[in-house]
C-alpha positions in Angstrom: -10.3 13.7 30.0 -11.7 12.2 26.6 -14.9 14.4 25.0 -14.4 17.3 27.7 -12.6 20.5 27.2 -9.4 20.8 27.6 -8.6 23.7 30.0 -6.7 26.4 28.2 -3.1 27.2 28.2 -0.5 30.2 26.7 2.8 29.1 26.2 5.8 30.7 25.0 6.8 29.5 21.4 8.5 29.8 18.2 8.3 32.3 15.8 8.2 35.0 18.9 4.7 33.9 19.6 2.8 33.1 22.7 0.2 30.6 21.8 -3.0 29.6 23.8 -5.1 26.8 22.9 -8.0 28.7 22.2 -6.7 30.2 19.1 -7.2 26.8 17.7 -11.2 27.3 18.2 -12.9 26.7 15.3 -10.3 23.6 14.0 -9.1 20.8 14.5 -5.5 20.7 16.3 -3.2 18.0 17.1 -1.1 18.6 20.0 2.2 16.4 20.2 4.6 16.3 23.4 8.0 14.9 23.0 10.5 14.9 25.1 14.2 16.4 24.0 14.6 18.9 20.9 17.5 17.5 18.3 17.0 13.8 19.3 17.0 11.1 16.7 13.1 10.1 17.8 11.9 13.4 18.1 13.7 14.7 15.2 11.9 11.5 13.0 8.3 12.6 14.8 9.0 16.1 13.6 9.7 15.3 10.1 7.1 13.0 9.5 4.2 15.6 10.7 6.3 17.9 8.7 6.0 15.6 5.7 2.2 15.4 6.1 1.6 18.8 7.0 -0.3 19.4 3.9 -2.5 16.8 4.6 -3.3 17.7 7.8 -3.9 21.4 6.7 -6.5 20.2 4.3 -8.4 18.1 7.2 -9.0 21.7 9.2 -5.8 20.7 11.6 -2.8 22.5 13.2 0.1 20.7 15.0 2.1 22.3 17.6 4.8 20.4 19.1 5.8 21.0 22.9 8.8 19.6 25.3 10.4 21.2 28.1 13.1 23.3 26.1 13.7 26.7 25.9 12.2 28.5 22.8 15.8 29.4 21.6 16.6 25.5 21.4 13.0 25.0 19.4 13.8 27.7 17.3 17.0 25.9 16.2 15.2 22.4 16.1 12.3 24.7 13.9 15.2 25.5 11.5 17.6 23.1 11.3 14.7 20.8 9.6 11.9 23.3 8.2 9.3 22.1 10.9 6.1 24.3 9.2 4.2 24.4 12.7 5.5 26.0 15.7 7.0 24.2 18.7 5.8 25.5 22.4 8.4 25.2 25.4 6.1 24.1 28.2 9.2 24.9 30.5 7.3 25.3 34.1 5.0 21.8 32.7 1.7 23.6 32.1 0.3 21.9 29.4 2.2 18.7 30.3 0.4 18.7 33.8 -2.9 19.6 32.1 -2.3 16.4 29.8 -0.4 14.3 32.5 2.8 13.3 30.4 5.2 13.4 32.9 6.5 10.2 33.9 9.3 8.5 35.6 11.5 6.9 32.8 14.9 5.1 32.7 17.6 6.3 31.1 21.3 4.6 31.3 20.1 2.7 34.6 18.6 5.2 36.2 15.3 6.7 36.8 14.5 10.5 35.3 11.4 12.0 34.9 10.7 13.5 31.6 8.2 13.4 29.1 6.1 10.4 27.4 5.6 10.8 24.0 1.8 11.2 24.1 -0.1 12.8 21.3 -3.6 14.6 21.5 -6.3 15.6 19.2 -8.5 18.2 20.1 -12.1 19.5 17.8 -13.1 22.2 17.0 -14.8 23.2 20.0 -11.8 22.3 22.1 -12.6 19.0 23.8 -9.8 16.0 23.7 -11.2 13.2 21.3 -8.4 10.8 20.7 -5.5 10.4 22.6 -2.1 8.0 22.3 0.2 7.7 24.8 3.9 5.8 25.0 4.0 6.8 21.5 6.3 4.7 18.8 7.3 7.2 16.4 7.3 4.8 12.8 4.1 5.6 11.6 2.9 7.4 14.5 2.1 10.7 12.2 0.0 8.8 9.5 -2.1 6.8 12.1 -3.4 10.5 13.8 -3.7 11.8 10.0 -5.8 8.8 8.8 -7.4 9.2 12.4 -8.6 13.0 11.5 -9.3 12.2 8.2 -12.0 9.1 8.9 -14.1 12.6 10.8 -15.0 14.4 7.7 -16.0 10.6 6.1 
């Protein structure tokens, strides 16, 4: 999937929007899946692309975060820790089958599916470029800043 469009998507998200992918035509956009709202890891990921938002906002980029929750439990995840960009609840997997993070996982001995903490970067004319998958959160935000930044070099 690397250099071709990604296909387009509308999912429910915070802030009472419905957001589509190609809204983000015309900039850059990072697009993070992780898997559970409120959980020490994703709640870390959160905060650190909160923490550079700024950054990212002067490189031409927009984050959305997306799980499997319910928009009422990402509004309260939104809250509860300032997130500035909205979260998308991908609830019937649309955008996680369109980026193929479901995977079988284990959790307390026994095997779930769920999501892989993957993290994508799409240009401005809406084709994947970089993608990291079986993400570790430390330092995971900074790596994809410092990735979008080297562009405009």
């Amino acid at each position: 999937m690397l250099n071709q469009p990604v296909p387009d998507f509308a999912l429910p998200a915070t802030s009472d929007k419905t957001i589509q992918l190609s809204d983000f035509l015309g900039k850059y956009v990072v697009v993070y899946f992780y898997p559970k709202d409120s959980t020490p890891g994703c709640t870390t990921q959160g905060m650190q692309f909160r923490d550079a938002y700024a950054d990212f906002q002067q490189a031409n980029t927009d984050i959305v975060g997306i799980s499997r929750d319910s928009v009422k439990s990402h509004e309260n995840f939104k809250a509860k820790f300032s997130f500035p960009f909205e979260l998308l609840a991908d609830t019937e997997e649309i955008a996680c089958g369109i980026f193929g993070v479901m995977k079988m996982k284990n959790m307390y001995g026994k095997q779930v599916r769920g999501i892989e903490r993957s993290t994508f970067v799409i240009n401005p004319q809406g084709e994947l470029i970089r993608e990291w998958r079986g993400v570790k959160v430390d330092g995971h935000a900074q790596e994809v800043l410092t990735f979008i930044q080297s562009l405009s070099r």
